[in-house]
LUMZAGU-781655 format. One record per residue: x negated, y negated, z of N, C-alpha, C in turn. Coordinates in pm, whole numbers, padded with zeros to 5 digits, always signed. Layout:
XYZXYZXYZ
...
This chain:
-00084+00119+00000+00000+00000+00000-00087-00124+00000
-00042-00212-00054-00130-00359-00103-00120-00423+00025
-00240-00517+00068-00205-00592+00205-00164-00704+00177
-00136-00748+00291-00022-00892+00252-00086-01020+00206
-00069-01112+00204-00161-01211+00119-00215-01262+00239
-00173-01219+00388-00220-01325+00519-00330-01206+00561
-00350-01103+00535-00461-01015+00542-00584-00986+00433
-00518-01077+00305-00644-01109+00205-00706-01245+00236
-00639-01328+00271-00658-01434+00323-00729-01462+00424
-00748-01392+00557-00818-01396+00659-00934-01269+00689
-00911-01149+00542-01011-01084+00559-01189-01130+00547
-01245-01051+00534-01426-01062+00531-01384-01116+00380
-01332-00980+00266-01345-00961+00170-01316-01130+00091
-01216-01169+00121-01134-01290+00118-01165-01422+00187
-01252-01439+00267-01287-01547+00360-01356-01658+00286
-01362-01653+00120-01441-01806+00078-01338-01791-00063
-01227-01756-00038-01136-01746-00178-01136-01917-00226
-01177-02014-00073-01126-02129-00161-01266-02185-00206
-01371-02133-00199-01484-02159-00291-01506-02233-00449
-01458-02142-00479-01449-02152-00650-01393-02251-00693
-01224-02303-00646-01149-02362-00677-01185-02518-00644
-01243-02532-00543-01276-02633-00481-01413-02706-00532
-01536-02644-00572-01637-02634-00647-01571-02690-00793
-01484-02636-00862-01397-02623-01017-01371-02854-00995
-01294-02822-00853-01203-02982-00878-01368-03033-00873
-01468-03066-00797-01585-03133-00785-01623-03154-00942
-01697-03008-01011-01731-03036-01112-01686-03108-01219
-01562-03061-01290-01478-03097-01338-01409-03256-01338
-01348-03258-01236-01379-03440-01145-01455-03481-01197
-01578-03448-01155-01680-03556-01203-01757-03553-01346
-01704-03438-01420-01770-03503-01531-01623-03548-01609
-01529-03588-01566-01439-03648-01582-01404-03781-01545
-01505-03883-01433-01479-03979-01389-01613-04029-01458
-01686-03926-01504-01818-03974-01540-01795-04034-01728
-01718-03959-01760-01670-03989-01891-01561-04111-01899
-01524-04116-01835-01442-04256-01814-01537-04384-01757
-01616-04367-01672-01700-04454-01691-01793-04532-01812
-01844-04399-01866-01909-04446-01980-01820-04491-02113
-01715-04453-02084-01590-04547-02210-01589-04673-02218
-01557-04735-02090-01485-04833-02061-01601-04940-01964
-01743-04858-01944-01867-04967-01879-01926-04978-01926
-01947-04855-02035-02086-04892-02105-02052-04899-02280
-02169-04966-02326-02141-04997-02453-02188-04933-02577
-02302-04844-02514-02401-04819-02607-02457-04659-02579
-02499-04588-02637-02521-04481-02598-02653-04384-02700
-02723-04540-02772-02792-04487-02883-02921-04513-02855
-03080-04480-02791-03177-04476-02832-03277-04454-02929
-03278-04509-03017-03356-04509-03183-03264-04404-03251
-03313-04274-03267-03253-04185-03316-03136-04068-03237
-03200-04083-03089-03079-03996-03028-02981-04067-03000
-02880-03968-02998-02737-04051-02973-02671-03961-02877
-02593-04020-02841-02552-03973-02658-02416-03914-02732
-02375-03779-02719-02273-03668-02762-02146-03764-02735
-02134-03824-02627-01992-03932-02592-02001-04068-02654
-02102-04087-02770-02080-04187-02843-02086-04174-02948
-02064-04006-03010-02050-03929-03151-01909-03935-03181
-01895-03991-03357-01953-04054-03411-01955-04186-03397
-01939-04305-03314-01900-04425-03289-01990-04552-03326
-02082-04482-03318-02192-04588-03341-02286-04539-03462
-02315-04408-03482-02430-04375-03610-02361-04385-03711
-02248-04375-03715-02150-04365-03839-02089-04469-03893
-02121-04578-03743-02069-04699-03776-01885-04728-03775
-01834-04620-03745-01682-04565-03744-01622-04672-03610
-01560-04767-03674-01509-04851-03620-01359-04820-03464
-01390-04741-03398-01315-04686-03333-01350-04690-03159
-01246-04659-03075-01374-04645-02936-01387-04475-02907
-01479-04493-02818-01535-04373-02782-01412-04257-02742
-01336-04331-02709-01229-04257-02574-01169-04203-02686
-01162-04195-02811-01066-04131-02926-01157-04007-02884
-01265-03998-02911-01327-03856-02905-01392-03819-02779
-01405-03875-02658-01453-03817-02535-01330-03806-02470
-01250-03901-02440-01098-03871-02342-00962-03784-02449
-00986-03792-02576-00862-03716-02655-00935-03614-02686
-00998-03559-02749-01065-03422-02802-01136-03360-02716
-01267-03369-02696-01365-03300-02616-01288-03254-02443
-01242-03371-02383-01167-03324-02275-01058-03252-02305
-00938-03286-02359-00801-03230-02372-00825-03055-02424
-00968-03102-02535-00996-02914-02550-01019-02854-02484
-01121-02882-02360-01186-02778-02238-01045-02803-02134
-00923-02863-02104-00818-02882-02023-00710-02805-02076
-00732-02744-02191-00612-02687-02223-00673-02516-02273
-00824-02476-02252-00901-02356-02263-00877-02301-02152
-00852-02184-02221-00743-02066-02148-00855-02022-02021
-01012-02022-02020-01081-02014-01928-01066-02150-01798
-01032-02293-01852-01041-02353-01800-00917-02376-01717
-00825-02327-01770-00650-02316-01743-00688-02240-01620
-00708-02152-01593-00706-02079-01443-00802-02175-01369
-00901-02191-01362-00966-02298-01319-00928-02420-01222
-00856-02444-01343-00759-02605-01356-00591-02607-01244
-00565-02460-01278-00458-02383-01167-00469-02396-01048
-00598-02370-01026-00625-02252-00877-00686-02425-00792
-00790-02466-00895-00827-02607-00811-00758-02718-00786
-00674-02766-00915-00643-02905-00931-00507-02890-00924
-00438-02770-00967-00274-02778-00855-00238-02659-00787
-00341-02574-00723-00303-02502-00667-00163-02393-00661
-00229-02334-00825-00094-02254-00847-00124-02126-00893
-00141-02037-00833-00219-02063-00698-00367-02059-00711
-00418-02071-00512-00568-02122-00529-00594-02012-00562
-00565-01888-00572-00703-01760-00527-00588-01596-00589
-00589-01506-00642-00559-01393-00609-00550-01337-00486
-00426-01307-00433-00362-01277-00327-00317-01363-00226
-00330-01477-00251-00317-01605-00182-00138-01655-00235
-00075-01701-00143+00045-01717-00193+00047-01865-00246
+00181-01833-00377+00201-02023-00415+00247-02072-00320
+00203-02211-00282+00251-02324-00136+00354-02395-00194
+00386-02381-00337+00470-02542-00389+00585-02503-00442
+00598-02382-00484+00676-02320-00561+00754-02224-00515
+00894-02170-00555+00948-02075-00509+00945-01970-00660
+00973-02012-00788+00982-01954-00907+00881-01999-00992
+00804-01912-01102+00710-01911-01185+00771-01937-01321
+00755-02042-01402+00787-02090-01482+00642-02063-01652
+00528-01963-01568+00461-02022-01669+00447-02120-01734
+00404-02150-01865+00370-02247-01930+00492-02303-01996
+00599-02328-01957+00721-02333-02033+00794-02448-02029
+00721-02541-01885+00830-02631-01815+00679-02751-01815
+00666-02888-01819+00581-03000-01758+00544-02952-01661
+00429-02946-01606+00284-03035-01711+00216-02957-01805
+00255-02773-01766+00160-02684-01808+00193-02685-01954
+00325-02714-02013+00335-02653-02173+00259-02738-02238
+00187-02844-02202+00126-02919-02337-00028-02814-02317
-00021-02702-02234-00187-02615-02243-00099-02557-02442
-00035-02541-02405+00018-02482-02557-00029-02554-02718
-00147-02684-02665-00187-02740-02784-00307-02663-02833
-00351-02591-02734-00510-02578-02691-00596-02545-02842
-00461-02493-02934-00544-02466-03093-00596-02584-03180
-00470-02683-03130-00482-02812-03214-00594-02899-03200
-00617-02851-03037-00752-02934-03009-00881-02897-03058
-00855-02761-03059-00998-02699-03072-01020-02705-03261
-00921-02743-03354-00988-02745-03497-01025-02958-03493
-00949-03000-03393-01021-03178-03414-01175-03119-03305
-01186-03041-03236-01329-02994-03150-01425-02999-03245
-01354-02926-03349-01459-02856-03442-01516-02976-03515
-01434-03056-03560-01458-03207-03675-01596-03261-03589
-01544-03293-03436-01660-03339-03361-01837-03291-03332
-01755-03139-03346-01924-03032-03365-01967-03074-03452
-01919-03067-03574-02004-03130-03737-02055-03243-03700
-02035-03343-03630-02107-03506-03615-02228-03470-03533
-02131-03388-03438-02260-03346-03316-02372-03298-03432
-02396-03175-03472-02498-03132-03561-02585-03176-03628
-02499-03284-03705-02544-03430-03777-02686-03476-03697
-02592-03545-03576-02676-03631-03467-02779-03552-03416
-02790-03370-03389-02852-03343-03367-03013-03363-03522
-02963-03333-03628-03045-03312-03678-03116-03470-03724
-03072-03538-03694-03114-03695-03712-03191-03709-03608
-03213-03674-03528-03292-03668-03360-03407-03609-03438
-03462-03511-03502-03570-03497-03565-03653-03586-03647
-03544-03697-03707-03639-03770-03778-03651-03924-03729
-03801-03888-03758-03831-04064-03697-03880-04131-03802
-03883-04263-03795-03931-04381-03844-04040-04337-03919
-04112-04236-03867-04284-04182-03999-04262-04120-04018
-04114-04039-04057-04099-03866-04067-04035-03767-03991
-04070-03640-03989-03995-03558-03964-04090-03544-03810
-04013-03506-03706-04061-03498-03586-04010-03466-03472
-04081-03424-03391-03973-03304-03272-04085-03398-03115
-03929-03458-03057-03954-03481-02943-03868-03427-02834
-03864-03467-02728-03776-03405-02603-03625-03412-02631
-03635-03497-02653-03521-03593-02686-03441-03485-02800
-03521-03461-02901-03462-03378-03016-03416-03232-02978
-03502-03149-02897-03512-03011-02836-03348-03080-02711
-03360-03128-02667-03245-03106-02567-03104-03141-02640
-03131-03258-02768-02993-03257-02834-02955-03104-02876
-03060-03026-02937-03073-02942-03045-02983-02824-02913
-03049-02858-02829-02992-02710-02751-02836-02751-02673
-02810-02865-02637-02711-02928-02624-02557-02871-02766
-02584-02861-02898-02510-02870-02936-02478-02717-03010
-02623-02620-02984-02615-02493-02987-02502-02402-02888
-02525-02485-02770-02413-02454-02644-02280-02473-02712
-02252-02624-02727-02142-02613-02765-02066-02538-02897
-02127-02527-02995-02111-02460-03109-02069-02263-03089
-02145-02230-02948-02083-02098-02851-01975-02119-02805
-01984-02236-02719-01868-02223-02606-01739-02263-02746
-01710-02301-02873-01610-02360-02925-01625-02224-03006
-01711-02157-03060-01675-02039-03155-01662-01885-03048
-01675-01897-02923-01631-01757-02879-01505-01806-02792
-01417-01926-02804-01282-01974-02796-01184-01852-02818
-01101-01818-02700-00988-01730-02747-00888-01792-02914
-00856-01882-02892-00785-01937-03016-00874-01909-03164
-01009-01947-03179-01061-01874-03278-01061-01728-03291
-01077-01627-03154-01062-01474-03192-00907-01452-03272
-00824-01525-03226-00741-01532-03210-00704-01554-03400
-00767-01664-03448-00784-01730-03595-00823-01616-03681
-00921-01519-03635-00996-01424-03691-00951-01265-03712
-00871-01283-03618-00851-01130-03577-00651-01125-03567
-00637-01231-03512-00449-01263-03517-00397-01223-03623
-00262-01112-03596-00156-01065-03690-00232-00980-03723
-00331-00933-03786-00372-00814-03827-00310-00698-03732
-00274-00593-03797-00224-00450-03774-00367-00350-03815
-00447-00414-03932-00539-00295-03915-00676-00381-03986
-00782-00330-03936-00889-00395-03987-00965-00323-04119
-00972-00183-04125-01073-00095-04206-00928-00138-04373
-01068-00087-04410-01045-00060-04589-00974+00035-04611
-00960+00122-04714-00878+00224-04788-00952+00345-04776
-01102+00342-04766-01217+00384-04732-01240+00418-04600
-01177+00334-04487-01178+00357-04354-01344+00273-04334
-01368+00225-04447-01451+00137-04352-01423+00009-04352
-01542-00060-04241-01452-00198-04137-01457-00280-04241
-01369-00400-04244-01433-00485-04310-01481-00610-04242
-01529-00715-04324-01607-00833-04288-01494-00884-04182
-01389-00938-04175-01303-00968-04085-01317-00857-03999
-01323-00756-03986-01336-00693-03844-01453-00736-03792
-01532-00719-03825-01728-00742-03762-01715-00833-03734
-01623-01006-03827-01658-01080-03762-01517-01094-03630
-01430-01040-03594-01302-01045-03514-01411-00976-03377
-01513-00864-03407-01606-00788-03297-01712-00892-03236
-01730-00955-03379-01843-01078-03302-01809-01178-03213
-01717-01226-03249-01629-01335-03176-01565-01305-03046
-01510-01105-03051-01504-01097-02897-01649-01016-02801
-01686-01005-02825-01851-01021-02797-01878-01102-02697
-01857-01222-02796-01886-01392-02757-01807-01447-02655
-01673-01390-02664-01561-01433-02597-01575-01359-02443
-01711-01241-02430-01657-01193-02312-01764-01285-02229
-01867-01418-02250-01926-01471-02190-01848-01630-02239
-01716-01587-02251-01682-01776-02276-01616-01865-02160
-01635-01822-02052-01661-01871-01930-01783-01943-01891
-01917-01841-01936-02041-01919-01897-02060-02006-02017
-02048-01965-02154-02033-02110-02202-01987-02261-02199
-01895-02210-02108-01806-02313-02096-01832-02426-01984
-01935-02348-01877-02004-02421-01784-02148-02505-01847
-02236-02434-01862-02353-02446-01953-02339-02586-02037
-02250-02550-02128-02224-02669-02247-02159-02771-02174
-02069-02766-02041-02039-02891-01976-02155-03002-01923
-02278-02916-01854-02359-02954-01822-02456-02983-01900
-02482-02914-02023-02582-02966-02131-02535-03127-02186
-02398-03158-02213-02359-03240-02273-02382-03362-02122
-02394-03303-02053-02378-03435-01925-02528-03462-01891
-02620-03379-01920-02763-03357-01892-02827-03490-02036
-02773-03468-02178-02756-03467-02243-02777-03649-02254
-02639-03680-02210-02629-03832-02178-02705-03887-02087
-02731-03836-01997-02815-03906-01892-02982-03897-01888
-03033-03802-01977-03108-03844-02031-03196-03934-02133
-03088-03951-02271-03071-04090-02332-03027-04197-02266
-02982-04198-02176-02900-04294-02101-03035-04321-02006
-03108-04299-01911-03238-04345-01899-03355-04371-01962
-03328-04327-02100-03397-04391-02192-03377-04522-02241
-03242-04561-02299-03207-04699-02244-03217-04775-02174
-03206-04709-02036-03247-04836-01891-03376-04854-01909
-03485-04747-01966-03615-04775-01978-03685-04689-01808
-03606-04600-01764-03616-04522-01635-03727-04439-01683
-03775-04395-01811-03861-04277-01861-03860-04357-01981
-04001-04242-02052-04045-04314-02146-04037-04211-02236
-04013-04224-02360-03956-04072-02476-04108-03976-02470
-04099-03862-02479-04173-03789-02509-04172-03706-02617
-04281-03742-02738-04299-03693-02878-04404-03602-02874
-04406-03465-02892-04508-03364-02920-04583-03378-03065
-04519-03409-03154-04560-03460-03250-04416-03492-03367
């Protein structure tokens, strides 16, 4: 027989259930207050050739727009409505509930995603093909970070965009909604032949990918925040660029 939720709750096994959730609102929070800051305080986000991921494309492209179109509408609304981030976003930020075996405090009936605030998670596809528009700029910017003023050239600056947007290019292609793009409605994958085809291998690759799209999803939060604040003290003039050649 299953124990009650006040004996998972106060067991050994159970004694830091609110860990995770609580850790989730911190992180999350803050690279959420941190992105609103840099919308609406700061202006600039471009050191010679690197460009700060939350000011892609706004400034290299010259794209007459503000930032908050693509850091507060896309990039956030995609990781807020990712089905990894959805439990996350549950358990920390409305407690529904905090933990497995822990009871709901707010609720008497489960509505799933059906009723405000949760049904707009139901965009989470729409976001993730404007995600994708943004990866292509990202890539761009990454590969413009290689070239300098005398040429072609690899500094710090370039290696951390470069790995910055490798992350994200994981955490957005092992996305349930892409397995989902790849592998959805199919009834059968093999040939006439019984062998696989290219849509299967790639429907296998993608869930592969998908069974670490949790740690992507952390990783690439922090690359992209690592990301800015490193150009972003390059600006203040806090450090000085470092070119290997």
């Amino acid at each position: 027989m299953a124990q009650p939720a006040q004996a998972v709750h106060g067991g050994k096994t159970g004694s830091a259930w609110w860990v995770e959730p609580y850790l989730t609102v911190l992180a999350l929070g803050l690279f959420g207050l941190y992105s609103i800051w840099l919308v609406f305080f700061q202006h600039t986000g471009q050191f010679h050739n690197y460009l700060s991921p939350f000011f892609s494309p706004t400034q290299s492209w010259g794209i007459k727009v503000l930032p908050a179109l693509w850091v507060l509408w896309v990039p956030l609304l995609f990781r807020a409505t990712c089905y990894y981030y959805r439990k996350e976003i549950y358990r920390g930020f409305f407690h529904d509930p905090m933990a497995c075996g822990i009871p709901e405090s707010r609720r008497k009936f489960y509505f799933g995603e059906t009723r405000f605030p949760f049904i707009w998670t139901n965009l989470h596809r729409w976001f993730w093909y404007l995600a994708l528009v943004v990866l292509v700029f990202l890539w761009i910017d990454a590969i413009r970070a290689f070239i300098f003023p005398n040429g072609f050239g690899v500094g710090l600056g370039s290696i951390i965009m470069l790995v910055n947007v490798v992350l994200l290019t994981l955490y957005s292609l092992s996305c349930h909604a892409f397995r989902h793009l790849v592998g959805g409605g199919s009834t059968r994958f093999s040939c006439a032949d019984g062998s696989p085809t290219t849509r299967y291998k790639l429907w296998r690759t993608v869930s592969d990918l998908n069974q670490r799209h949790g740690l992507f999803a952390w990783i690439s939060m922090f690359s992209v925040w690592f990301t800015d604040v490193y150009i972003r003290m390059l600006i203040y003039g806090v450090i000085h660029p470092v070119r290997f050649f």
